[in-house]
C-alpha positions as CSV (number, residue, x, y, z in Angstrom):
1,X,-31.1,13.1,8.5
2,X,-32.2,12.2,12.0
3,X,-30.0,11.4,15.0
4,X,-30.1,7.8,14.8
5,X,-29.6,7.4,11.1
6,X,-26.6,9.5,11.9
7,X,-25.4,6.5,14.1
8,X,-26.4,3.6,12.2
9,X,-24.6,5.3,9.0
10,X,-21.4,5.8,11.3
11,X,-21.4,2.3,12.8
12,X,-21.5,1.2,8.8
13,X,-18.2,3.4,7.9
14,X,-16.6,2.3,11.4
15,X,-17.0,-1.4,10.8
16,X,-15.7,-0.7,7.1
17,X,-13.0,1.0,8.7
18,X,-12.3,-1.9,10.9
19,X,-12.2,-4.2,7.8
20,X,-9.4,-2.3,5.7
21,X,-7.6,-1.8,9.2
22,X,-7.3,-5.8,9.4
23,X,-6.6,-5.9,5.7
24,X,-3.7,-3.6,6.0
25,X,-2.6,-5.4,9.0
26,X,-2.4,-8.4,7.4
27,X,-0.2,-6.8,4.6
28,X,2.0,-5.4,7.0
29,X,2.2,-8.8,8.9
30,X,3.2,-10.5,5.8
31,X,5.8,-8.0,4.7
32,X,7.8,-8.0,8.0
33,X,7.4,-12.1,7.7
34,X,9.0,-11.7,4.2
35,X,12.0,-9.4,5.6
36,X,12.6,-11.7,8.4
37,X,12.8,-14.8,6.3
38,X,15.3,-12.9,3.8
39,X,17.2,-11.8,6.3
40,X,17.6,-15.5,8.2
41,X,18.4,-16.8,4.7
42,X,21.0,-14.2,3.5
43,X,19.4,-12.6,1.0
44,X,19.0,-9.5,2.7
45,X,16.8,-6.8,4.1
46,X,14.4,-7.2,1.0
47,X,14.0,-9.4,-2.5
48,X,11.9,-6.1,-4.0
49,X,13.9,-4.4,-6.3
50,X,14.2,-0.8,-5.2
51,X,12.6,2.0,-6.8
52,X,14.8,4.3,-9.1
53,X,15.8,7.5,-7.0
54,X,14.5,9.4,-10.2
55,X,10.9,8.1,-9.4
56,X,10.6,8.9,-6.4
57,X,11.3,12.5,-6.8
58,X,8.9,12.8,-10.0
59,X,12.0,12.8,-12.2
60,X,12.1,11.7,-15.8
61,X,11.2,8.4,-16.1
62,X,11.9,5.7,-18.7
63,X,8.6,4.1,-20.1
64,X,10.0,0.4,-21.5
């Protein structure tokens, strides 16, 4: 692999990168709009229902 391919491969992965960076951006954007919102209206810090401790940990879980 010469040089230059070297660089045009690595400007393809950086503007990918760049691409999931805005995308994640975006997610985080909407999320902390979503916690503001539920906190101005009362419903508090976040509507999500929270994980079971046990599943975080890799406890036993329940399948349903």
């Amino acid at each position: 692999m010469s040089r230059q391919q070297m660089i045009v491969d690595l400007k393809v992965v950086s503007t990918a990168l760049s691409d999931k960076k805005q995308l994640v951006d975006r997610v985080i954007q909407a999320l902390e709009d979503e916690e503001a919102e539920a906190a101005e209206t009362g419903d508090g810090p976040s509507r999500a229902n929270p994980a079971n401790e046990t599943d975080k940990e890799g406890g036993d879980t329940e399948e349903f």
